[in-house]
C-alpha positions in Angstrom: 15.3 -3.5 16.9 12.7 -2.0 18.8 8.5 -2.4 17.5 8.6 1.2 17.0 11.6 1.2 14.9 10.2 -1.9 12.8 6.8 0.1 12.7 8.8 3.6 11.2 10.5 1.5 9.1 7.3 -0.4 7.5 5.4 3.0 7.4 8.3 4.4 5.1 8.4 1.7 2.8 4.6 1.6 2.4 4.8 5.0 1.8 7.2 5.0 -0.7 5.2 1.9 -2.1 2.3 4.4 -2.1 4.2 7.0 -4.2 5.6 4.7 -6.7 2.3 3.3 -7.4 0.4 7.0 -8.1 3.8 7.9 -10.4 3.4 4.8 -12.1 -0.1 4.8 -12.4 -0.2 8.4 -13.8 1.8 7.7 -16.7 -1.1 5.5 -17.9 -3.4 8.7 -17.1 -5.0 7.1 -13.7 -4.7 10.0 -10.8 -4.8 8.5 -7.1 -4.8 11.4 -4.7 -2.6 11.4 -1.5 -3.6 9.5 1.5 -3.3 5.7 1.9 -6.7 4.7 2.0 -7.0 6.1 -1.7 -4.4 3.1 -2.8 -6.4 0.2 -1.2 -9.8 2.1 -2.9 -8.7 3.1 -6.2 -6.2 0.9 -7.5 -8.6 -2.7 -7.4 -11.3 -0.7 -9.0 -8.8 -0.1 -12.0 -7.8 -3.2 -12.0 -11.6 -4.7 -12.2 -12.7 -2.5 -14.6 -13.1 -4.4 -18.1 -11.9 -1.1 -20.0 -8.5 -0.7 -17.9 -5.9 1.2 -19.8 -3.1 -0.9 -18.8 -1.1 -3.7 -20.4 -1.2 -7.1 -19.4 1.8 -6.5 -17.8 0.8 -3.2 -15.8 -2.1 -5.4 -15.1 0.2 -7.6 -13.4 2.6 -5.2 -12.0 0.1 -3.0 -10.4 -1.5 -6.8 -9.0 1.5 -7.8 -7.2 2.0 -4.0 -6.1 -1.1 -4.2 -4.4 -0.3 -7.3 -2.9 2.9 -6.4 -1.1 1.2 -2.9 -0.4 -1.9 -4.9 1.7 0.5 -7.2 3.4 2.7 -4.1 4.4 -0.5 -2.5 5.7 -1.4 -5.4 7.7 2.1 -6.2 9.2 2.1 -2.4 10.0 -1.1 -2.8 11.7 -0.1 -5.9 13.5 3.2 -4.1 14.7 1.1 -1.6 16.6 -1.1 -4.0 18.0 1.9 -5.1 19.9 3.3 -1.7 20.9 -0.4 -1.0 22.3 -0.1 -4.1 23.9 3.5 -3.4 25.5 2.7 0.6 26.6 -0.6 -0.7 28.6 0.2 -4.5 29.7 -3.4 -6.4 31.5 
């Protein structure tokens, strides 16, 4: 499998990550707009607020969704550190 490959493949689960988390997140009447960045800005400030809306389990689901969704965004951004580093060798 190629880094680009591994990289489209990573993007489309972090985006489908993304999606599941602003569906989910909406039926408890919290609206994230489109765009990646809102995920890693929004959803820890609803999950620090004191008056959160969710259950103790949301609280926990959304948690761990956060979790895998940074450590996809890292891995995604360590991916194309290597494909920069493989198009333009020193």
């Amino acid at each position: 499998m190629s880094i680009a490959a591994q990289s489209d493949g990573m993007i489309k689960q972090r985006t489908a990550l993304a999606n599941q988390i602003r569906g989910l997140l909406g039926e408890y009447g919290y609206i994230i707009p489109k765009g990646i960045g809102h995920i890693t800005d929004s959803l820890p400030k609803i999950l620090a607020d004191p008056a959160c809306r969710l259950t103790e389990t949301g609280h926990w689901m959304f948690g761990d969704q956060l979790q895998r969704f940074t450590q996809l965004q890292e891995h995604i951004e360590s991916v194309e550190g290597l494909c920069c580093i493989n198009q333009f060798p020193a």
